[in-house]
N, CA, C and O atoms as a GROMACS GRO file, in nm:
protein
  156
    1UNK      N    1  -4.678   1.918   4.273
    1UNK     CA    2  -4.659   1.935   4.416
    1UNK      C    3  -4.533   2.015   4.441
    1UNK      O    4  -4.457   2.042   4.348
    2UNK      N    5  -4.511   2.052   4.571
    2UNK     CA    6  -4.371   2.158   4.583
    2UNK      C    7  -4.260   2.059   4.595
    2UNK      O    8  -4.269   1.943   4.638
    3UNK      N    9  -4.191   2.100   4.566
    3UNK     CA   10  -4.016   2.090   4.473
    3UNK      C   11  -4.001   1.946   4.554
    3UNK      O   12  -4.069   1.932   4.656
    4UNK      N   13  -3.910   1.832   4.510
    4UNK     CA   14  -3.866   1.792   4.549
    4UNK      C   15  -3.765   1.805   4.702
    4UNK      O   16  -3.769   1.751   4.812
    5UNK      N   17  -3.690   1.889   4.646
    5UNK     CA   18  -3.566   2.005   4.745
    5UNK      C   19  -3.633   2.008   4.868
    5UNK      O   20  -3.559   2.000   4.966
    6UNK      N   21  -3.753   2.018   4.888
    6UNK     CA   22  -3.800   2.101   5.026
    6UNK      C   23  -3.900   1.945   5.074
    6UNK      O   24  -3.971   1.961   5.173
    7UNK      N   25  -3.903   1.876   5.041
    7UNK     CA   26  -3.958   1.764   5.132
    7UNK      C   27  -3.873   1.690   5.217
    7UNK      O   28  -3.752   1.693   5.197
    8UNK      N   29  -3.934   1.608   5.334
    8UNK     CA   30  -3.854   1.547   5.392
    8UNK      C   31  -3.838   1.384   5.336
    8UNK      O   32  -3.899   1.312   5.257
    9UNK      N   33  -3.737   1.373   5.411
    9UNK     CA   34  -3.663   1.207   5.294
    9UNK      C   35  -3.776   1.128   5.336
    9UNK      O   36  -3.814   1.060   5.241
   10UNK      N   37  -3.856   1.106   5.456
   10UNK     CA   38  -3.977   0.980   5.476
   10UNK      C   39  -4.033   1.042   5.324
   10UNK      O   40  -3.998   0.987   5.220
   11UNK      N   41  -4.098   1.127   5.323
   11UNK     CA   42  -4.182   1.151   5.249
   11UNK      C   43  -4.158   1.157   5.083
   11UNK      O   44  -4.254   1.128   5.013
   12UNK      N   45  -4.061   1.185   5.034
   12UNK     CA   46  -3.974   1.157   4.924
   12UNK      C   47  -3.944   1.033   4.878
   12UNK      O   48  -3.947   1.005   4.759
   13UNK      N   49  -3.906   0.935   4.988
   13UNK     CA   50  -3.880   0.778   4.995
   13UNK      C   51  -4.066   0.727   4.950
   13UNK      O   52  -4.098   0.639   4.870
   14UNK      N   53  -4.155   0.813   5.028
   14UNK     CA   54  -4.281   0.720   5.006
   14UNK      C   55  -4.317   0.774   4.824
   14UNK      O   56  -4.362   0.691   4.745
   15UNK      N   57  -4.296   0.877   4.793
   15UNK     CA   58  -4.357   0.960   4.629
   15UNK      C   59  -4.304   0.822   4.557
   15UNK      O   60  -4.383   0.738   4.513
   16UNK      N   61  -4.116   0.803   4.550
   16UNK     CA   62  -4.038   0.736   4.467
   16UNK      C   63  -4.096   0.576   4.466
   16UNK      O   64  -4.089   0.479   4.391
   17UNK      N   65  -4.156   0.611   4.599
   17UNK     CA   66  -4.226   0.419   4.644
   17UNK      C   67  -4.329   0.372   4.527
   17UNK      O   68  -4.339   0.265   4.466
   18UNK      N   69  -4.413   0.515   4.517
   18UNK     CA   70  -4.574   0.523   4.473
   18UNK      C   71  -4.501   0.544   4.334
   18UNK      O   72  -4.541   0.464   4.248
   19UNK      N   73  -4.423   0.614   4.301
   19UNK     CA   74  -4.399   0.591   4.147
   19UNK      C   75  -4.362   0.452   4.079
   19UNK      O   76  -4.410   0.428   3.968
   20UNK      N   77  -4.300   0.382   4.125
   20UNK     CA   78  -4.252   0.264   4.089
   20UNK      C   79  -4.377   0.155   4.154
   20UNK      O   80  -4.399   0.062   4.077
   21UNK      N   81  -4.434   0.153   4.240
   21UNK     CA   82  -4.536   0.046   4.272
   21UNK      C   83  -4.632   0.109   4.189
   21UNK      O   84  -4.630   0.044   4.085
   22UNK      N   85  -4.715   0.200   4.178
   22UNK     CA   86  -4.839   0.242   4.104
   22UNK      C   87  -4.837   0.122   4.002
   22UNK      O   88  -4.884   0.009   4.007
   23UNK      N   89  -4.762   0.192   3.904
   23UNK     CA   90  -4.776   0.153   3.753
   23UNK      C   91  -4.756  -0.026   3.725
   23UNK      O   92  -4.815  -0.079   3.631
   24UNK      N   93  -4.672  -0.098   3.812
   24UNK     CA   94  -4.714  -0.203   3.833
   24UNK      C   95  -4.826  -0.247   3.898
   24UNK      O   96  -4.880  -0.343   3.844
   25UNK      N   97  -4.879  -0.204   4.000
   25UNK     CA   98  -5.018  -0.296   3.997
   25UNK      C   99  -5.118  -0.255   3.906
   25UNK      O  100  -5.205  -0.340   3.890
   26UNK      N  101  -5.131  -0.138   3.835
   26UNK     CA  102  -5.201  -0.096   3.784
   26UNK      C  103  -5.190  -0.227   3.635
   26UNK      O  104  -5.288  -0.292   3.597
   27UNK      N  105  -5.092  -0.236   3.592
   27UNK     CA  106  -5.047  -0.375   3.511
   27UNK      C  107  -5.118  -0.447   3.570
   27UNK      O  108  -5.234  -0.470   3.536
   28UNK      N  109  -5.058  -0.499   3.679
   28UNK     CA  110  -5.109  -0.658   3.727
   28UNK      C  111  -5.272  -0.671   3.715
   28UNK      O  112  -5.333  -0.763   3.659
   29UNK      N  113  -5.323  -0.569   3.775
   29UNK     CA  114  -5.460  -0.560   3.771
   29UNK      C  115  -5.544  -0.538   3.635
   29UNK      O  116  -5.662  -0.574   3.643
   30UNK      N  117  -5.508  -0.493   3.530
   30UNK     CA  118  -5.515  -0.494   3.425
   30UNK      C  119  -5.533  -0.645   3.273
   30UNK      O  120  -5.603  -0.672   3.176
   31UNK      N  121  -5.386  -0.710   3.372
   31UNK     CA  122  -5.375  -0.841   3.362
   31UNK      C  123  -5.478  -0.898   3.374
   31UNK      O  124  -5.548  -0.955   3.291
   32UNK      N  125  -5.494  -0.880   3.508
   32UNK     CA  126  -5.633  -1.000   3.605
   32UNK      C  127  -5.717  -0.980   3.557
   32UNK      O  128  -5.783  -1.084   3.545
   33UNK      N  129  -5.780  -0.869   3.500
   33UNK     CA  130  -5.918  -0.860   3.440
   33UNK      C  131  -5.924  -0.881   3.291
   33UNK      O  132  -6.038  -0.915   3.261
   34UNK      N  133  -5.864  -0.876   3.214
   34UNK     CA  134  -5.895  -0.834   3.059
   34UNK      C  135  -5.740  -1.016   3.056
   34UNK      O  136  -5.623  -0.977   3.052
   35UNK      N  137  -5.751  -1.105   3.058
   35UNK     CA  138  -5.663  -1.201   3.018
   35UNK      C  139  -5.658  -1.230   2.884
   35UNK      O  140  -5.560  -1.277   2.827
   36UNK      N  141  -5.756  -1.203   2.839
   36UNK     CA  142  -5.757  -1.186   2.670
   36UNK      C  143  -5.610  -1.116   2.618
   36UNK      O  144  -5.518  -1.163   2.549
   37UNK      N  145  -5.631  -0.970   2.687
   37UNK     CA  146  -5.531  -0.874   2.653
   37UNK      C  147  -5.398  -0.941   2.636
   37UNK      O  148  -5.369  -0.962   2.518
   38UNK      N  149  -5.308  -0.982   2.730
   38UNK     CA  150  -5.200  -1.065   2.701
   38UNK      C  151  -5.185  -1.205   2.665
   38UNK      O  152  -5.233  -1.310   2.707
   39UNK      N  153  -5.088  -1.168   2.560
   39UNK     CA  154  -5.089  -1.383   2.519
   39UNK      C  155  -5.032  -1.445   2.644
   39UNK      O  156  -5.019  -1.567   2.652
   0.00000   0.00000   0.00000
């Protein structure tokens, strides 16, 4: 996507949001289904 530099801060604040929430629920949900997977 275009540069960091040229977005506005709402929208920068929401990317940094989606980087750090994604990859945890994507875990959690991962969790919930396959419980085998973790001891």
């Amino acid at each position: 996507y275009a540069s960091r530099q040229y977005l506005d801060a709402k929208i920068r604040t929401f990317v940094d949001f989606l980087r750090e929430a994604v990859p945890k629920a994507l875990a959690e949900d991962e969790a919930a289904l396959c419980p085998s997977a973790r001891p």
